[in-house]
N, C-alpha and C positions, 0 to 999 in steps of 0.2 A: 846456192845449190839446192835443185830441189830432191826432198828423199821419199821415196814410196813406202807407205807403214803396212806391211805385212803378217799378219798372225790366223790363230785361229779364231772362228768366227759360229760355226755349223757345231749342235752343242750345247756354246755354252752361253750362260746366264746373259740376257740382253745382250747377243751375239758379240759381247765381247767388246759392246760398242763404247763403254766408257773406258777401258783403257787407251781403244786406240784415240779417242778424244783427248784424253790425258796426256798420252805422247804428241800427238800433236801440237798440243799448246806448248807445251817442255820445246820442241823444235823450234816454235814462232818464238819461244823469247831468244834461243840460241841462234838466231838468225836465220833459219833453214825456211828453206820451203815446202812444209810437209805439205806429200798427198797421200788423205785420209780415206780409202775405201767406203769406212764406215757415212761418208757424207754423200754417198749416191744415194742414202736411202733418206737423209732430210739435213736441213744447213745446221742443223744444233742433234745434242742428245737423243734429248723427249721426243722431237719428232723422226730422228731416224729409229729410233727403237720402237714408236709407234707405227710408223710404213712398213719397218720388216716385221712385224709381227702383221700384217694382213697378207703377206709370205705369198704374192699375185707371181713369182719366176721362179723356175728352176734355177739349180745351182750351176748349171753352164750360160743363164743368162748372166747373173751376177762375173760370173769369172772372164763374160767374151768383155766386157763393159770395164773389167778391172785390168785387165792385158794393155787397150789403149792406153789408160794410166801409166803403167806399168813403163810401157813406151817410152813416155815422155820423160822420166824421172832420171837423175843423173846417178840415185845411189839405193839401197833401201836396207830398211832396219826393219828385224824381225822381233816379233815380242815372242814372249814367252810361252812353250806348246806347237812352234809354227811347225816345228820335225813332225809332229803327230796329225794337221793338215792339210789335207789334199791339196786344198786352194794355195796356202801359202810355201809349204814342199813347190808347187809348179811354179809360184813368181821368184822363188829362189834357184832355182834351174834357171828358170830363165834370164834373171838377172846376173848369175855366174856364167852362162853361156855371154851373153853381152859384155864379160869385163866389165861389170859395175863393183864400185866397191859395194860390198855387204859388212853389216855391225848385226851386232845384236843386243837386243835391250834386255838389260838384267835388272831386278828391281833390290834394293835396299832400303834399311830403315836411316829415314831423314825427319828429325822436325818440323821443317817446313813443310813437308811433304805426307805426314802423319805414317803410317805404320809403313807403306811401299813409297819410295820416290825412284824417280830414272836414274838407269848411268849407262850410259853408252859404251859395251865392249868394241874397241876397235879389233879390225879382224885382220891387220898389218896390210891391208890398202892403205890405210889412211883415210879418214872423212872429213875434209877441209872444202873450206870455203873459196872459193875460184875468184 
């Protein structure tokens, strides 16, 4: 199943890009197929947080290019703040308009995980694997 990661981005600290990195990988060990917005802008971190900082599109170029994504995805998981926006408010519309199941990612304290780690709220769709 693949899931589209959805949060805020416009803001905050290295747009936000290590969480959704973080979730992402959380997904790949749980078998899922995340798709990670944050990697239109480079295939690792360091360098997506280095290309969106020479900041070359507007914010409807980023969101026409996250929609196709968007698209293709069978389910999507919101992190933390995605209510407050814009961008991720409209993949959640649009995902609820589609009948996709939607989760939301909540963080707690795990060891393995050191002060934040994931847990997936299910939102009574269900998020299972096909």
């Amino acid at each position: 199943m693949s899931v589209y990661i959805a949060g805020p981005m416009t803001g905050m600290e290295d747009w936000n890009f290590p969480l959704f990195f973080a979730v992402e990988r959380f997904l790949k060990r749980e078998g899922y197929r995340p798709i990670n917005p944050a990697k239109n802008d480079g295939p690792s971190l360091s360098r997506a947080v280095a290309n969106a900082r020479e900041g070359k599109h507007p914010w409807a170029y980023y969101m026409r290019r996250d929609m196709r994504h968007l698209s293709r995805a069978d389910a999507l998981c919101l992190l933390p703040g995605w209510e407050r926006s814009k961008g991720a408010t409209l993949e959640h519309h649009i995902a609820w308009a589609l009948e996709m199941p939607i989760v939301v990612w909540e963080p707690f304290a795990h060891p393995e995980f050191g002060r934040i780690a994931p847990y997936i709220v299910d939102d009574g769709q269900g998020l299972t694997d096909d």
